[in-house]
Each structure stands twice: as structure tokens, then as C-alpha cells.
N, C-alpha and C positions, 0 to 999 in steps of 0.2 A: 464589376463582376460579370462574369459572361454568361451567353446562354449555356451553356453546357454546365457551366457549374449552378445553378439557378435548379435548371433540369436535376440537378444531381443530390441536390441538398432538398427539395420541396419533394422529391417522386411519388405520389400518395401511396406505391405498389412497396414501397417500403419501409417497414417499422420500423420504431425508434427505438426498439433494442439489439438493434442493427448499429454496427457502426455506418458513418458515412459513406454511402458506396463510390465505390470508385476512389476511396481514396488508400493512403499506406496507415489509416486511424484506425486500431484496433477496438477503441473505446463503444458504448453505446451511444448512438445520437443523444439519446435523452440525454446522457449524463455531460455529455461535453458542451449543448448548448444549455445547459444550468450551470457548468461552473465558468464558461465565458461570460455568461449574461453575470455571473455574481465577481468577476473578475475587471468586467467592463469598466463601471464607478472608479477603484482603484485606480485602473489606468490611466485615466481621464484624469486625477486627483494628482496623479504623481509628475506624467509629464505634460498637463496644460493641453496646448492647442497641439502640440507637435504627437504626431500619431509616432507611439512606444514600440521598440523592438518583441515586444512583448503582443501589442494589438497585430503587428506583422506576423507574428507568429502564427497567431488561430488562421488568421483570413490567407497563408500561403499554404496549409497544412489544410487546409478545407477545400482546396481548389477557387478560393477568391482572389488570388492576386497571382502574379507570376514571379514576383520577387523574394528572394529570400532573406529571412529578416537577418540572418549574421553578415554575412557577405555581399550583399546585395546583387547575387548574380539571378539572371534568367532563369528556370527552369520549365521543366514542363507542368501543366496545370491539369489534377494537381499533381505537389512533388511525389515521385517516388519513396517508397522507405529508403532506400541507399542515398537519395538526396538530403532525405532529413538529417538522415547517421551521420552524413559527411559535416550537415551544418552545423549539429550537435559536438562532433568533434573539434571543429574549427573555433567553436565558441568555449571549448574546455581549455584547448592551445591557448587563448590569449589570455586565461583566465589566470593558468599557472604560469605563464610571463608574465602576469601583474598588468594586463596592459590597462587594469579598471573599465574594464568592460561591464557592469552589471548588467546593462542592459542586454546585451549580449546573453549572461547567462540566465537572465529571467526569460528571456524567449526560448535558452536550449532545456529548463526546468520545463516550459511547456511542451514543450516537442517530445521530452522524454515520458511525459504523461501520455503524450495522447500516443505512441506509437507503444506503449506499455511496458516500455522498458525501467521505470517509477511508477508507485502508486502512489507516491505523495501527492495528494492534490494541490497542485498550483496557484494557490487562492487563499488570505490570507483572513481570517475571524471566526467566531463560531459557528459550531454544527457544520463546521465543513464533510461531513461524512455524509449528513444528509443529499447533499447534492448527489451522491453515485448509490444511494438506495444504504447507505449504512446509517450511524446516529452518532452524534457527539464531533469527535474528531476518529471514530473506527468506521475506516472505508469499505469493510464490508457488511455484508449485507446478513439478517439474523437466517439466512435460507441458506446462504453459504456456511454461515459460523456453524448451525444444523447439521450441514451434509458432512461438515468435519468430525462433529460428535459421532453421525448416525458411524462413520467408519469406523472409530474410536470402539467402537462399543462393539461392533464386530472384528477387530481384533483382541480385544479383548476377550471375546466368544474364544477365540481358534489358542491364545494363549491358555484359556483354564482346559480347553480342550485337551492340551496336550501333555503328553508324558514327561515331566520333569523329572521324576525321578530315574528315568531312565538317560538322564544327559549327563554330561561330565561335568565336573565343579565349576570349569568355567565357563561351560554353555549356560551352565545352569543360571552362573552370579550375569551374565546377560543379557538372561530371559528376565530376571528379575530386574535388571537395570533398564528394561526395556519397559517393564510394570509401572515404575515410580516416574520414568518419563510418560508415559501414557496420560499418570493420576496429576502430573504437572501442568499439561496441554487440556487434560479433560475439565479440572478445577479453574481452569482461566478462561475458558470458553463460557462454564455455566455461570461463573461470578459476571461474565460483563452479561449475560443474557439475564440479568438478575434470577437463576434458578439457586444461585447461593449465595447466601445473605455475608457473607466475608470475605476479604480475600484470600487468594489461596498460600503467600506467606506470612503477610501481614498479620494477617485476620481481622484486618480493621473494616470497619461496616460505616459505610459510607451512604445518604438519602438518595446522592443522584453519582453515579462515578464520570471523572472528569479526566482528562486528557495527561490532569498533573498524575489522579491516581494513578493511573494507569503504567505511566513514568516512574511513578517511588516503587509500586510494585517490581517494574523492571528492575530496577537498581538493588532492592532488597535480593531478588534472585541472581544477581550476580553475587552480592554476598553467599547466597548460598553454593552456589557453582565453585566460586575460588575458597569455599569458608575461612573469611578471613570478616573483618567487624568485630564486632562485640564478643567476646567470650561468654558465652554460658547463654547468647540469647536464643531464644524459642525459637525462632526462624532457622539459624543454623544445625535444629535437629535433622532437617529434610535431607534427604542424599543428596548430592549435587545435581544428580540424572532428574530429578524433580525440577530443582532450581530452571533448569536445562530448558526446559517442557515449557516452564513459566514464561522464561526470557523469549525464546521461538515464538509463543503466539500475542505476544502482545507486540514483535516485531511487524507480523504476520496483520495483527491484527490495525494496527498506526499504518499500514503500507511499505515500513521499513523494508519489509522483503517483500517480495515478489510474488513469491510461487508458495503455492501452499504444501507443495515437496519439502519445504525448510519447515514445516509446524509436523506432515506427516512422513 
């Protein structure tokens, strides 16, 4: 490890809810030296003494090493984003030629994290949410799930606010389609914050909600989106724009997506 990178990871002038400085890591510090340190064991476990394309990963993306862990070229320390992007690509190339690279793409699974292009956190048993300040297996955090409600609610303000009846039939069936998506995103937000005791198509009420819940809920909501399942069941009263709202944050909510533009 070199001084520079020493220098750059210890700096006392810079917080841990700072990503790394100096590097292409968008992540916070804290959060990426909790799920390396909870990633480390695995590593150790899966390949023995031989250090894992995987442990290459953190320590080239950190500024600890010069090597990159898909192609073993030089770079500069530490790598660029455009370096990473490129390793990231290389290790998809051989992925879809079969070349069985796993190792390969358990190092580009990490690189996609940490430059935030994935939120799936790259680390594999429970309460992995905890690690980046969320609970369970939901990577976010109950301040972020909050600021999405606090928005919800003031849109919702500017919706009753406005003059429906003065819109045309089909602004109109929009604004309302626009409602029931709202009550879909709002209803999955409060059930996992436990402020609502059921789910929101299920209705099943669960002591602690689990990673599976949170999955069958997903799935019931596609039911409602395509209404196709069961004929006559309760679940498919919902509009689909409802359904809609459900499937979005519990994407949003697992990591599945990204950006919380896909929930709002």
C-alpha cells in the first residue's frame, strides 16, 4: 500500500460519510469499509490462501494496489471511473462468452457497487442493509424512505389542490391514475417502516417483514399490473397504477433500481 493511498484512506480532516477521497467511490466510507470487512471471511472461505479477484477488487478501487483485478493491467492509483467502467465491461465480455469467469464477475458485482452504478450490496447473509445504514435486506435507510413519504405527501397537497373538474376526461383518468400510483408507493413505504400493520396487496401482517416478504409482495403486484392470477381475488381489485407504485418501491427499495426517479 503506498503512502499516498495510507494518506488518503486514514485523513482525520475527512468524514466517513464521505466517500473515499481521491478515489472514482461514490459510496460513504463507513459504508464500504463495513461491507468489505463483512465480505472479507467469505473471501478467505471461498478461495483459500490464493487472494480472490474479488479481494483485488476493494484494494484497486481504494487506491491499494495498481493492478486491476479483471485484466491484470497497471493503472493509475487509484483507478479512474473510466478505468473501472472499462474493467467492469471486460468482465461482462467474458461473461456472455461463457468464458466461466465468476471470479471476474464477483470483482465487477463489486466495482459496480462501489462506483453506484448497483445498489445491490455485494456481500452475501443477513441484515445486509444494515451495513449501509438500512435494516433487513432494504439498503435504504428509514431518513431516505421518510424524505420519499415527506414528497409524496406534498404532492399529494398540489393534487387535491387542483381543479379537476376543470381538466378533460383524459387529464382527468391521469391525475387519478396518478393518485392510485401515489397510494401504491405511499402504502409500501409505511408497511416496511412498520406505520402499517399489512401489506399493501396482500394484507398479510407479518411479526418481522423479511426479504421473502417483501418478494411475494413484489410478485402479487405484478399480478395486479398484468391482472392476470386468480380470478375473483382481492388483490386484483387494485388498478394496476397501484400494482405499479408497489412493484417501484420495493425495486427501489431491495436496490434493484437505482434512482429513486423510478419510485418518484
Amino acid at each position: 500500500m503506498t503512502e499516498e493511498a495510507v494518506t488518503s484512506m486514514h485523513a482525520g480532516s475527512v468524514g466517513e460519510d464521505a466517500p473515499p477521497p481521491g478515489t472514482a467511490i461514490v459510496r460513504p466510507l463507513r459504508h464500504v469499509k463495513a461491507v468489505r470487512e463483512r465480505q472479507a471471511p467469505q473471501l478467505v472461505e471461498r478461495s483459500g490462501a490464493i487472494e480472490s479477484r474479488s479481494a483485488r477488487a476493494w484494494a484497486w478501487a481504494l487506491g491499494e494496489a495498481a493492478a486491476a483485478p479483471v485484466t491484470d493491467q497497471m493503472t493509475a492509483v487509484p483507478p479512474s471511473r473510466a478505468d473501472i467502467e472499462a474493467e467492469i465491461a471486460i468482465a461482462d465480455e467474458r461473461r456472455l462468452r461463457g468464458d466461466c469467469e465468476k471470479r471476474a464477475d464477483a470483482a465487477a458485482t463489486i466495482l459496480r457497487w462501489l462506483i453506484g452504478e448497483d445498489d445491490r450490496i455485494p456481500v452475501r447473509g443477513e441484515n445486509r442493509g444494515e451495513l449501509v445504514g438500512g435494516f433487513g435486506d432494504v439498503v435504504r435507510s428509514p431518513d431516505q424512505i421518510n424524505a420519499v413519504l415527506d414528497d409524496l405527501t406534498e404532492r399529494r397537497h398540489r393534487m387535491v389542490a387542483g381543479t379537476l373538474d376543470s381538466l378533460s376526461a383524459r387529464r382527468r383518468r391521469a391525475e387519478l391514475d396518478s393518485g392510485d400510483y401515489l397510494d401504491g408507493v405511499t402504502a409500501t413505504l409505511s408497511w416496511v417502516l412498520r406505520r402499517r400493520p399489512s401489506a399493501p396487496i396482500s394484507g398479510v401482517r407479518a411479526l418481522e417483514l423479511t426479504t421473502r416478504d417483501l418478494k411475494t409482495e413484489r410478485l402479487y403486484a405484478e399480478d395486479v399490473i398484468e391482472q392476470s392470477g386468480h380470478q375473483g381475488s382481492d388483490r386484483l381489485q387494485q388498478p394496476p397504477t397501484y400494482g405499479l407504485g408497489v412493484r417501484r418501491s420495493i425495486d427501489w427499495l431491495l436496490g434493484d433500481a437505482t434512482k429513486v426517479d423510478s419510485v418518484l
